[in-house]
Structures are given as C-alpha cells and as structure tokens.
N, C-alpha and C positions, 0 to 999 in steps of 0.2 A: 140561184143564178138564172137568170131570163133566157129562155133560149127560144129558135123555132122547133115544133113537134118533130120538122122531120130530121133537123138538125142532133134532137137530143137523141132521136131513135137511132140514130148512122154514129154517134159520137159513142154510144151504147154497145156498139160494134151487132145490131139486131142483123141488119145488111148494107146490101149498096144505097145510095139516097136516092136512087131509080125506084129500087124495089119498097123501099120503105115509103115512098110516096101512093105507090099503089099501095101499099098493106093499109095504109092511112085511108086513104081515098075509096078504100073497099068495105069501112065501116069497122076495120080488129081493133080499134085503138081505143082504149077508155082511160079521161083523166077527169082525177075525181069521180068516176064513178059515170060520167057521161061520155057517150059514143063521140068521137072529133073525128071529121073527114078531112078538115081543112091542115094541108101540109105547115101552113105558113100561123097555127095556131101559137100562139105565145103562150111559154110555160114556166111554169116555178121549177127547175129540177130538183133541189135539195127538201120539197115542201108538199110538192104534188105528188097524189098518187096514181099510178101507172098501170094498166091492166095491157098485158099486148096478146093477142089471138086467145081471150078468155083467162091468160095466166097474170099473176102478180108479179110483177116484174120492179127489181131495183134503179131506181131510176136515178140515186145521188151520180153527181158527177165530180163530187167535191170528195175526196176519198184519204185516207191517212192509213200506212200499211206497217207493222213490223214485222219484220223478217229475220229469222237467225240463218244468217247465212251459210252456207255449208263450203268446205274447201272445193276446188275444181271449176267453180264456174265464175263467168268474169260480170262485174258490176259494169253491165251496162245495158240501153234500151233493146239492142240487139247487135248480133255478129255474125255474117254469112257460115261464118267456120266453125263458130267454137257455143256452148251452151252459155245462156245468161240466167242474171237471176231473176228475169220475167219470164222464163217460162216456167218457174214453178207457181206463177198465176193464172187465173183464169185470163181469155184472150180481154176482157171487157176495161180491166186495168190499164192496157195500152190506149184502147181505144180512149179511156177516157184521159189519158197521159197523166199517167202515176209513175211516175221517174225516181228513181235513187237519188237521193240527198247529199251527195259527195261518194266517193268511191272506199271502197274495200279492195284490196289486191283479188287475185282470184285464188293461192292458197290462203285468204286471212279469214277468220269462221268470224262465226258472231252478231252483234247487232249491227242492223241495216237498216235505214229510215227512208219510205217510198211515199210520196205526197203530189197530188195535184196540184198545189199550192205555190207557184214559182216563187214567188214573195217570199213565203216562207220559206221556199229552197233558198233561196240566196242569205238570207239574214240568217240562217241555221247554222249555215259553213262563215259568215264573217267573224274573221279574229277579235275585232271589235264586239262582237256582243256574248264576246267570252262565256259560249258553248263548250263546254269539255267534253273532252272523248277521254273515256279511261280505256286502257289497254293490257291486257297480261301477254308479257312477253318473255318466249326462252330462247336462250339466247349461249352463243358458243360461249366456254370461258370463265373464268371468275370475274365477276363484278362488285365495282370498290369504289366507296364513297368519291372516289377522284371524279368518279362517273358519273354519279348522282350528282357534285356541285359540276359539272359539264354540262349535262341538261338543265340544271336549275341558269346558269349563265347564258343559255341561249348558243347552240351548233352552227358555226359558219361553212355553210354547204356549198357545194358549186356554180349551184344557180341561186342562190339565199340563204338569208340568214333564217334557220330555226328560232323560235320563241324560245323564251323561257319554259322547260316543260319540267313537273314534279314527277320523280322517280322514286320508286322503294322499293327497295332489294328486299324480295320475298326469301329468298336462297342462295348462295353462291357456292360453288367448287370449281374444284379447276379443271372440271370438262365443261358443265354445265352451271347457268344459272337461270332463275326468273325473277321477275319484276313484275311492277306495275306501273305503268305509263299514264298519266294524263297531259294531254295537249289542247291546246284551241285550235289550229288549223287543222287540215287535212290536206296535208299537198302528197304529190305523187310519190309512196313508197318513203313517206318521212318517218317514222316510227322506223323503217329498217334503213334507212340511210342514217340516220342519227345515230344507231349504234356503230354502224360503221365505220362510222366517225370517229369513236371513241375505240375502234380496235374491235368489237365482238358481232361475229354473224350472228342474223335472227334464225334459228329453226323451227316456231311455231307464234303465230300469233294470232289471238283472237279478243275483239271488243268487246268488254264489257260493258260497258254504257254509249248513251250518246244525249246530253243532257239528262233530264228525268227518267227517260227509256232505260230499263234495265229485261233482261231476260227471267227478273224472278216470276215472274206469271205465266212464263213462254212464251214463244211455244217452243217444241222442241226443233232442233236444226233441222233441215233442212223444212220447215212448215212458215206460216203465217200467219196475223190474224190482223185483225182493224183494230187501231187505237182506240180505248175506252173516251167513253168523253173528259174524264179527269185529265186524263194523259194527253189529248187534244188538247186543253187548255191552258197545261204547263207549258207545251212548245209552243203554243203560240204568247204567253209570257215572257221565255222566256229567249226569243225573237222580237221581244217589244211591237204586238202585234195586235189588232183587236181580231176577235177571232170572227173568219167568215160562218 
C-alpha cells in the first residue's frame, strides 16, 4: 500500500503527525536501509523496510488477527465503560484499523476474526458467499429432531427471517442439552434468538469456526496471533477475493 512516511509512521500509532514529522526531519528514519528526512516521502508499507530511532520496526499496515475470544468483554473497536476485544492488542492494531469481522456477544468465547481489510470484512459476513460459522451451543432443555428440521427450514424472527441453519444434537436431557450450529449470517444474538424460538434458553455458547479458521493451532483464550499465510489465502478464497 503507497502511503506518505509521515502518514505511515502516525497510522503506525509511532506519535502525533507533528511529532513524526520532526522524528523524520531530524534524520531517525531509515527505509530500505536509507536515512529519509522528507515527510512527504512515498512508501511501500507491506514491502519496505523500516528502521525508526535505530530499531526495526513492523511497518505492515495490512494486518489479519485471530483471536479466541474470552467471555466478558464486548466485540467492539472500543466502549467508554466496558473492556473490548482490542485491548487485549497491542495499541498499533487500532492504529492501523484492524476491526472484528462481525460480532461475538460479550459472554460468547471463541473464534474471532480481526482484518484491516474492509472488502474483505464485508464479503466475510455476506450470506451470499456462504461463509459458515460453526457453533457449539448448550442450551436449557431437551432438544428434539422437531428442532433440528426448525433450523434446517429457516426461524421467523421478529425482525427476520433466519436462514436455513444445520443443527446436531450432540446430547440431550431434560435439564440440559448441546449442539452444534452452523449458520451463514451473523445478526444480532441469532444463534440465541433461534433457540428461543424453538422454546430452549442458551447457557453457554462458543465458536468454533469461522470459515477455514479453527482454534486447533490456537491460541489459547484469551491470546492472539496473525493468520499464517495459508490461512490468509483461504479467506481471501473464500470471499472471492484476490489477495492484497
């Protein structure tokens, strides 16, 4: 991505674009290996390399994050009140706008997908390019095939209609049961409106997938790591995407 030096250093969250114009202008900056004083210097972010006050510094701006999300905190970029799931990133994430891929409730665990990539955020969450979210859900009650052809037919909700989603009953009794849920959208609290629908409260739910993304490499809850490039490649696959 073309950007200006002092653009990419302020976008970098290094400081203000006042101060980064002096740090530039005072000679700290080396790309490629050469000294740039010129604020207004044009640069590769995802190709150049970046040295700032003698240190090697990350300079992608193009960034893909998995996250297993932990119960308590809310999927979003930030909340005066309450904890998100960016702060368990580094501040540099914001800066460079790595946003959550659709929402998780705030008790729901599990996988959570964070991208610079607006494109690819929007095409991720469209029902049309039929992304699946798989889900393990427990749930008050016993659960009975009447249930499973209910989500298999699509839940007429208050504000919409649910899709067609595939259900299997892991367990049932008659206090408790689980399942596993896969859907393609993500609307507000659907996964536990749908059961609702059908008569049984959720009491714990956590994602297992979200596309190719699974949790068997980690990390563990409450951590993060950057998509391998394999894993880049499938979501951009399978977003019908050529990959930046």
């Amino acid at each position: 991505m073309k950007m200006r030096l002092d653009r990419w250093l302020t976008t970098l969250n290094v400081d203000s674009r006042s101060r980064v114009k002096e740090i530039i202008r005072n000679g700290q900056v080396k790309v490629d290996g050469k000294t740039v004083t010129d604020p207004a210097f044009s640069c590769e972010t995802e190709t150049q390399h970046l040295m700032l006050q003698g240190r090697e510094t990350d300079g992608r701006v193009m960034r893909h994050v998995l996250l297993n999300k932990p119960a308590g905190l809310l999927t979003a970029a930030r909340d005066p009140k309450q904890p998100t799931v960016m702060d368990l990133l580094p501040d540099v994430y914001s800066g460079i706008g790595c946003m959550p891929v659709g929402r998780l409730d705030k008790d729901t665990t599990g996988v959570l997908l964070l991208t610079c990539d607006g494109e690819l955020n929007h095409r991720l969450l469209s029902p049309g390019r039929h992304v699946d979210k798989v889900y393990r859900a427990t749930v008050e009650g016993r659960l009975e095939e009447k249930d499973v052809r209910a989500f298999a037919a699509g839940l007429e909700l208050s504000d919409f209609t649910a899709l067609p989603a595939v259900m299997t009953i892991l367990r049932a009794d008659d206090s408790l049961s689980e399942a596993e849920v896969t859907v393609r959208e993500g609307k507000f609290h659907q996964i536990k409106r749908m059961f609702s629908a059908v008569g049984h409260e959720v009491t714990e739910l956590h994602r297992l997938s979200f596309g190719p993304l699974t949790l068997e490499n980690g990390p563990e809850e409450g951590k993060w790591r950057e998509l391998t490039e394999d894993e880049t490649d499938m979501l951009y696959e399978a977003a019908g995407m050529r990959i930046k």
